[in-house]
C-alpha positions, -999 to 999 in steps of 0.1 A, spaced: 422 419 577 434 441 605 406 470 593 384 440 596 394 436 632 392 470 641 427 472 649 454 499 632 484 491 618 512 510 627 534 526 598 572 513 589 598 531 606 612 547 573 582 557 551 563 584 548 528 587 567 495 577 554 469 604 544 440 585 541 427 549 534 403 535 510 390 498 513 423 486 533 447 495 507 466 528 523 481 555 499 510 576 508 517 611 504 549 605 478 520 581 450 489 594 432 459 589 436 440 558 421 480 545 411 484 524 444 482 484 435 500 469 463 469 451 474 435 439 457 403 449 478 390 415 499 368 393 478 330 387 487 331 354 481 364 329 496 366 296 492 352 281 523 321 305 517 317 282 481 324 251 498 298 259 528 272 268 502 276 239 478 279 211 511 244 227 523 226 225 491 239 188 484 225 180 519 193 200 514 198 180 481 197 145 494 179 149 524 153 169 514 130 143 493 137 118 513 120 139 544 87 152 523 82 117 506 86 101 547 59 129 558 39 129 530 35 87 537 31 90 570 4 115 574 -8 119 541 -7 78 530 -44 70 512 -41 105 494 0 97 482 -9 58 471 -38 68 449 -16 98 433 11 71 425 -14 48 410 -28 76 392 4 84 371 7 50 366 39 46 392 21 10 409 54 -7 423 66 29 441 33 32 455 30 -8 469 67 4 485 58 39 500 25 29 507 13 -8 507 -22 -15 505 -28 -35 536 -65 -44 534 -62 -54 494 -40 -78 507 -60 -94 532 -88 -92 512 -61 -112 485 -53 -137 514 -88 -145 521 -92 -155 487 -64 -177 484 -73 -197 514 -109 -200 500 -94 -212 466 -71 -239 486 -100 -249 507 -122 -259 475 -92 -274 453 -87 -297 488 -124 -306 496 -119 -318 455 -89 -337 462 -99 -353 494 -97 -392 490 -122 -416 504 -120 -424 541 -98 -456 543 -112 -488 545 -100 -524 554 -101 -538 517 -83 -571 531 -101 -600 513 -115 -625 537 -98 -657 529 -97 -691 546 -68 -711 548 -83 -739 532 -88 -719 500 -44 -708 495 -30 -738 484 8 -741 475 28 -764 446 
């Protein structure tokens, strides 16, 4: 770590001095070479590397279809709808894209078909169906 910083350590009062160093582990004069295991070389990869990595790709993850499927609807709607109903994916495509003028069109219909059903239904204009009687005519026993 301090190799990393730039800075040198300085040696312990009572050992011998270094003669060279190789990948931050520092051999004396007194071992061999290639013998020294006092420390293992610095990993590429630590844990907070992993963790960095595998957060990013599970945002990229969850974010990512959600944001092409929003642009894709927004400027690319018509083209989107009719590649949904194409594969056969109907109730996706009426909730991405809904087909505003079908529906209309739908609603115009309706209103026709309640029109004629109540011009079919509509009862006669009421009358006064009173019968005209005289009092002479009600007699009581």
């Amino acid at each position: 770590l301090n190799q990393l910083l730039g800075a040198v350590p300085a040696p312990p009062p009572n050992t011998a001095q270094p003669s060279e160093t190789l990948t931050g582990v520092t051999q004396t004069l007194d071992s061999p070479a290639g013998n020294n295991t006092s420390a293992a070389p610095p990993s590429s990869t630590s844990p907070t590397t992993i963790a960095t990595i595998v957060g990013v790709a599970l945002g990229l993850g969850l974010v990512g279809p959600g944001t092409v499927i929003t642009i894709m609807t927004i400027f690319f709607g018509p083209y989107l709808r009719r590649k949904l109903l194409q594969c056969g994916l109907k109730r996706v495509a009426n909730f991405l894209v809904p087909d505003l003028e079908g529906d209309v069109e739908l609603i115009n219909v309706k209103v026709a078909q309640i029109e004629t059903f109540l011009a079919a239904q509509q009862l006669p204009r009421l009358r006064d169906v009173t019968p005209e009687m005289s009092e002479a005519d009600v007699t009581i026993d």
